[in-house]
C-alpha positions as CSV (number, residue, x, y, z in Angstrom):
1,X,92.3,82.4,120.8
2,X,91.5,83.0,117.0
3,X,89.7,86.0,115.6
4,X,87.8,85.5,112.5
5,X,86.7,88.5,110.5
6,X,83.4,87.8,108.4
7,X,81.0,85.0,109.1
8,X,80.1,83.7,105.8
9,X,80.5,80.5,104.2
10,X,84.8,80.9,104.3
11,X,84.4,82.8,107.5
12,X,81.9,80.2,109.5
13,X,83.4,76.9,108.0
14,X,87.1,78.1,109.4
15,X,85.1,78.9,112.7
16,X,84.1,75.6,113.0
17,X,87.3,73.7,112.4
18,X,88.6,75.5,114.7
19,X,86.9,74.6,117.9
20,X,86.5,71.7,116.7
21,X,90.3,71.5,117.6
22,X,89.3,72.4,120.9
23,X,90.5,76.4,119.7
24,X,88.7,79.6,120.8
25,X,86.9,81.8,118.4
26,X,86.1,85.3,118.5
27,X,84.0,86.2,114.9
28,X,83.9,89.8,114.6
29,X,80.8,91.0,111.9
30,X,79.0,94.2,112.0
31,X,75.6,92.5,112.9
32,X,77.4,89.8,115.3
33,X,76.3,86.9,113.6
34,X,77.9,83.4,113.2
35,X,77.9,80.1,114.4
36,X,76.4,79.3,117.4
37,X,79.1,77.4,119.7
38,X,80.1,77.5,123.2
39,X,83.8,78.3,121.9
40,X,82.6,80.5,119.5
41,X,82.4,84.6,120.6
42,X,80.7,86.4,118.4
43,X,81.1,90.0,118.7
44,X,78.8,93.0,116.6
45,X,81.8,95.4,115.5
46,X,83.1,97.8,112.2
47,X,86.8,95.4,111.4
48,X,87.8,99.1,110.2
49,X,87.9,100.4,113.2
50,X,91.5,99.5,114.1
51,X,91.4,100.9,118.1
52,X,88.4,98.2,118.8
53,X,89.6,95.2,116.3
54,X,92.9,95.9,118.1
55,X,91.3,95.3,121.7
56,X,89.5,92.1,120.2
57,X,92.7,90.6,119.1
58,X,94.7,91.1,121.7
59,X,96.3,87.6,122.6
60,X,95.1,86.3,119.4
61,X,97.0,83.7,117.6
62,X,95.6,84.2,114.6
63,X,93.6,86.8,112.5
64,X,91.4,85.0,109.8
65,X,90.4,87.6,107.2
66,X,86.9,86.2,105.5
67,X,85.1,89.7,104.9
68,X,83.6,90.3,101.8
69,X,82.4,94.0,101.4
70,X,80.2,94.0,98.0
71,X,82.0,94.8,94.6
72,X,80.1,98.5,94.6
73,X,81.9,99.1,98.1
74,X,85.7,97.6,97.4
75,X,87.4,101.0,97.2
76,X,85.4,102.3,100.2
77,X,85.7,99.1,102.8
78,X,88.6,97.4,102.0
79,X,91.8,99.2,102.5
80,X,90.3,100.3,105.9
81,X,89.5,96.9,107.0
82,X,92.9,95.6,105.7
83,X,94.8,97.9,107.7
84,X,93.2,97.5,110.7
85,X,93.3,93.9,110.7
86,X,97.2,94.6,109.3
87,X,97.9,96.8,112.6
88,X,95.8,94.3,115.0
89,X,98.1,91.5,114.1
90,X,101.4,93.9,114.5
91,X,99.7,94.7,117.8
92,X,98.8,90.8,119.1
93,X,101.8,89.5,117.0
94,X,99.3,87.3,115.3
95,X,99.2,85.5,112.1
96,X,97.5,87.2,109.6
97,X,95.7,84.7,107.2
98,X,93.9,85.9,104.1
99,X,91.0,84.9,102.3
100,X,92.3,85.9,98.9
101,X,91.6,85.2,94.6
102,X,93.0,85.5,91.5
103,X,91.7,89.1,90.5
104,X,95.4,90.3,91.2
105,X,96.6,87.9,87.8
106,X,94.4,89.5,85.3
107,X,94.4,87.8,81.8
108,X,97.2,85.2,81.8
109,X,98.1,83.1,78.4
110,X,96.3,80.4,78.0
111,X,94.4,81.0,81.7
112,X,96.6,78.8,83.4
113,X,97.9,80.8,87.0
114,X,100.2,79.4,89.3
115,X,101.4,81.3,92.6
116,X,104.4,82.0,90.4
117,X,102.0,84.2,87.9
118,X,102.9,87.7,87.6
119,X,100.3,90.1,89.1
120,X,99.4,91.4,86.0
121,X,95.7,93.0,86.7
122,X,94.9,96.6,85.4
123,X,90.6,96.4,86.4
124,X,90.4,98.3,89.6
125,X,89.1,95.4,91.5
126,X,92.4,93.3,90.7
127,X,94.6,96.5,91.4
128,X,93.1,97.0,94.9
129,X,93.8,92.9,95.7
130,X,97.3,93.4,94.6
131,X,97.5,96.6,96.8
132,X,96.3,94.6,100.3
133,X,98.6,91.8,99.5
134,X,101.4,94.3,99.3
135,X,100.5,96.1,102.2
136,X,100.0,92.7,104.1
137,X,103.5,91.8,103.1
138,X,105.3,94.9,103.7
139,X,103.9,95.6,107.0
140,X,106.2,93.2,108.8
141,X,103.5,90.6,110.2
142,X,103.6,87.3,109.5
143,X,100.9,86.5,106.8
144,X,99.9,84.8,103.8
145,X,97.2,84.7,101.4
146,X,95.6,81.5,100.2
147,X,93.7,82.2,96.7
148,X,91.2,80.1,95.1
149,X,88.8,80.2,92.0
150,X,85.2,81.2,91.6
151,X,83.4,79.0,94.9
152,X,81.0,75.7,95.5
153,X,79.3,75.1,98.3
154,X,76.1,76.0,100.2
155,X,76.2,79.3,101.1
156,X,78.8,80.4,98.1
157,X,77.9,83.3,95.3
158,X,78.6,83.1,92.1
159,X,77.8,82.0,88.4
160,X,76.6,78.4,89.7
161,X,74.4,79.6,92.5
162,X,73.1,82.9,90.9
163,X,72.6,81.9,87.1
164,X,72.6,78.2,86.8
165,X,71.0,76.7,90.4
166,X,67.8,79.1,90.0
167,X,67.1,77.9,86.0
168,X,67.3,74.1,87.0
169,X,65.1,74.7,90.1
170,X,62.9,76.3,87.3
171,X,63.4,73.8,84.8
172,X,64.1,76.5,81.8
173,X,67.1,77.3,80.1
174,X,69.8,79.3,81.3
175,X,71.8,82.3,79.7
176,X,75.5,82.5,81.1
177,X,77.5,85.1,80.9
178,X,79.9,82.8,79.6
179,X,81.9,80.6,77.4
180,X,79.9,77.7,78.7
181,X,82.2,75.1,77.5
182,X,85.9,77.0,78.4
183,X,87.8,75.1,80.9
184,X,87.6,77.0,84.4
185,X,88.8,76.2,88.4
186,X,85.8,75.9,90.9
187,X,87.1,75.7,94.3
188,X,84.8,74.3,97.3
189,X,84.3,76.3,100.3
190,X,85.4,73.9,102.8
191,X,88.9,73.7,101.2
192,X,89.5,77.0,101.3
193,X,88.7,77.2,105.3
194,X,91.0,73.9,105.3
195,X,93.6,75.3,103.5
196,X,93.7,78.9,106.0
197,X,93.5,76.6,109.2
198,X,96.1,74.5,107.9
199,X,98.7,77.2,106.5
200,X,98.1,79.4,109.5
201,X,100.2,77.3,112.2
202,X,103.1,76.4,109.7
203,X,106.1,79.0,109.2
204,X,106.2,77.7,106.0
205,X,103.2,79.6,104.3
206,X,104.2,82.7,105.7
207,X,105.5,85.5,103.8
208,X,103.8,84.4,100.6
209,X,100.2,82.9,98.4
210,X,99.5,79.6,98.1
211,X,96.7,78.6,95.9
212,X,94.3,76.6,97.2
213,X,93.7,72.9,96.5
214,X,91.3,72.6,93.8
215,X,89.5,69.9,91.6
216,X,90.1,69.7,88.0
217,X,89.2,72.5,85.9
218,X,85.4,71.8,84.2
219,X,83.3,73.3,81.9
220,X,80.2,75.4,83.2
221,X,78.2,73.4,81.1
222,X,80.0,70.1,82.2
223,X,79.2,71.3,86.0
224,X,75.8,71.5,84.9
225,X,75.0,68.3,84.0
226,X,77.2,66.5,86.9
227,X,74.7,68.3,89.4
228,X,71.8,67.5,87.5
229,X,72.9,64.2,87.6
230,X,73.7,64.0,90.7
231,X,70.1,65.5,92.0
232,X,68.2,63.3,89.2
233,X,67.4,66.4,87.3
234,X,67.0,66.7,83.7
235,X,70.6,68.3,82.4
236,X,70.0,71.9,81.7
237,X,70.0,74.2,78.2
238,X,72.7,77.0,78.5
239,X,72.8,79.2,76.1
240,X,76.0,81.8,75.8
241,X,75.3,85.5,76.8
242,X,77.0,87.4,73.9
243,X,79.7,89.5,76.1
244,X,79.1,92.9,75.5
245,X,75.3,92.6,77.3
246,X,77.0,92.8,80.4
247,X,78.7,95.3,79.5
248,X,76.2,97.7,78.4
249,X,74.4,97.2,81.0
250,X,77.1,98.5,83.0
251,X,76.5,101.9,81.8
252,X,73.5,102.3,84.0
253,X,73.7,99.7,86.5
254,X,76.6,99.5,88.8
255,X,76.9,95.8,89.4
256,X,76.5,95.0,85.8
257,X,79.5,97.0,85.4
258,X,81.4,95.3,88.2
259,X,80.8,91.9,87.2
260,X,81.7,93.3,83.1
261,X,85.0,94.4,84.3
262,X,86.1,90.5,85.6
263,X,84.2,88.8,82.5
264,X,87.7,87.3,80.8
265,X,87.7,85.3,83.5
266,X,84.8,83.3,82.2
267,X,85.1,84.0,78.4
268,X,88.1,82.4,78.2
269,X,90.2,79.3,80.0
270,X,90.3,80.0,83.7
271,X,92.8,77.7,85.1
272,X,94.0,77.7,88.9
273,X,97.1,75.4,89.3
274,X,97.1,74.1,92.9
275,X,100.1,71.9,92.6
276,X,102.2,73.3,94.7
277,X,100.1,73.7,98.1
278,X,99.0,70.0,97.4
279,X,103.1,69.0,97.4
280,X,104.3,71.3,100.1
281,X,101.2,70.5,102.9
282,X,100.2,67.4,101.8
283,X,96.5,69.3,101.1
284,X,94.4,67.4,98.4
285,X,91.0,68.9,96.9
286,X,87.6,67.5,98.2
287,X,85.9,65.8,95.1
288,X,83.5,67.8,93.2
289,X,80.8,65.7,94.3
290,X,80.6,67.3,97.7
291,X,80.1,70.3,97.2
292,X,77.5,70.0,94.7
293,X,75.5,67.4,97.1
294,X,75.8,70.2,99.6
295,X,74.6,72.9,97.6
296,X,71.5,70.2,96.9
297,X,71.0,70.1,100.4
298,X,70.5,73.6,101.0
299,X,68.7,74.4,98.0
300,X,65.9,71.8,99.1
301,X,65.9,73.3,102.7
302,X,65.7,76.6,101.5
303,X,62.7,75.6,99.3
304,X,61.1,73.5,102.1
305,X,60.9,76.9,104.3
306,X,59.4,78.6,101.7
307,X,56.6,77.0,100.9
């Protein structure tokens, strides 16, 4: 039996490939959502609350960590749910497999972050990533943590889906809080659920990150165009939001500020080196292309129940 923490896109995608292995799932959320499956239990509970994520992973192989509290709630949610998911493991004896990014890196020269990159973060969002890991790591469970860039996919959040999906549904230009044309990592959804399913059964990921396989870095503006072309659109206009917008208007609005504080990682080269997973598992990146036709996909559902 594997427990899976979170059902979103990571969360349900690694619940899937697992039964269909023929595995057991139990998906813990607060609201007890998730796929529907016949192998698949989903059960309404706080992952804080170590006495009752302890019960549900007793016998587990395997604890998936795919929660993701909102940026305004990091300090508050995720040191709780990362040590009781920490002590359910040491209880069960399970794997502990995280969902994890490159906060913990900070600015490295030229962008460019292998697993090898020192954790060199000083926001308070990349301090408290570097904090689970070492708390992961010095419990004495067996874990890992496979990181990945900014995600693709239906279902994923983030510049693509928030700032550049809704102007070409719109057909007006687009303002990015970005250096539009910068080299950065985008890393599908499905790969990262590959890449935590994978890595969790070999002894050989254990004990450390692994990033995880991603396509060749591309320019926001260079994304643009391939899904527009892809979907037949007309390739968008994307104008460069000057940096410190953001940033003031993260004096009075809290998200604004969250999202301010991780900005280098899109006004500069952002550059995720996955050469190392690829060579040690044998793990190869899913072509751009899929994701991208995927997000299409939902996009026009999503627009066919609306109107």
């Amino acid at each position: 039996m594997h427990v899976v923490v979170g059902s979103g896109p990571i969360g349900s995608t690694v619940a899937r490939l697992l039964v269909e292995r023929g595995e057991r799932v139990r998906m813990v959320t607060r609201s007890g959502s998730g796929p529907e499956h016949q192998l698949i239990e989903r059960v309404a509970a706080d992952a804080s609350d170590t006495r009752r994520l302890t019960e549900l992973a007793e016998g587990a192989e395997v604890i998936y960590n795919c929660a993701n509290p909102k940026y305004t709630e990091w300090t508050e949610k995720w040191f709780p749910m990362n040590n009781a998911m920490i002590a359910a493991a040491k209880s069960s004896g399970a794997v502990y497999a995280i969902t994890g990014n490159l906060y913990g890196y900070g600015t490295q020269p030229g962008g460019h972050m292998t697993e090898e990159s020192p954790l060199a973060a000083t926001g308070r969002k990349g301090r408290i990533r570097i904090q689970m890991w070492q708390d992961a790591l010095s419990s004495g469970v067996r874990t890992f943590e496979a990181r990945a860039s900014d995600y693709l996919g239906a279902g994923a959040v983030g510049v693509f889906s928030s700032v550049l999906l809704p102007a070409i549904s719109a057909g007006r230009a687009a303002w990015a809080p970005a250096d539009v044309d910068a080299p950065h990592t985008f890393t599908y959804t499905g790969d990262m659920a590959r890449t935590l399913v994978e890595l969790a059964r070999d002894d050989r990921a254990w004990g450390r990150a692994w990033h995880v396989p991603s396509p060749k870095a591309i320019s926001i503006r260079e994304l643009s165009n391939r899904y527009c072309d892809l979907t037949g659109q007309p390739h968008l206009t994307i104008h460069k939001l000057p940096r410190f917008v953001m940033r003031t208007a993260g004096l009075a609005v809290p998200m604004a500020r969250e999202l301010a504080e991780m900005d280098y990682q899109f006004y500069a080269p952002f550059i995720l080196d996955s050469s190392t997973t690829e060579r040690t598992f044998g793990l190869t990146p899913t072509d751009l292309d899929v994701p991208l036709h995927e997000t299409a996909a939902s996009a026009k559902a999503t627009a066919a129940r609306t109107m």
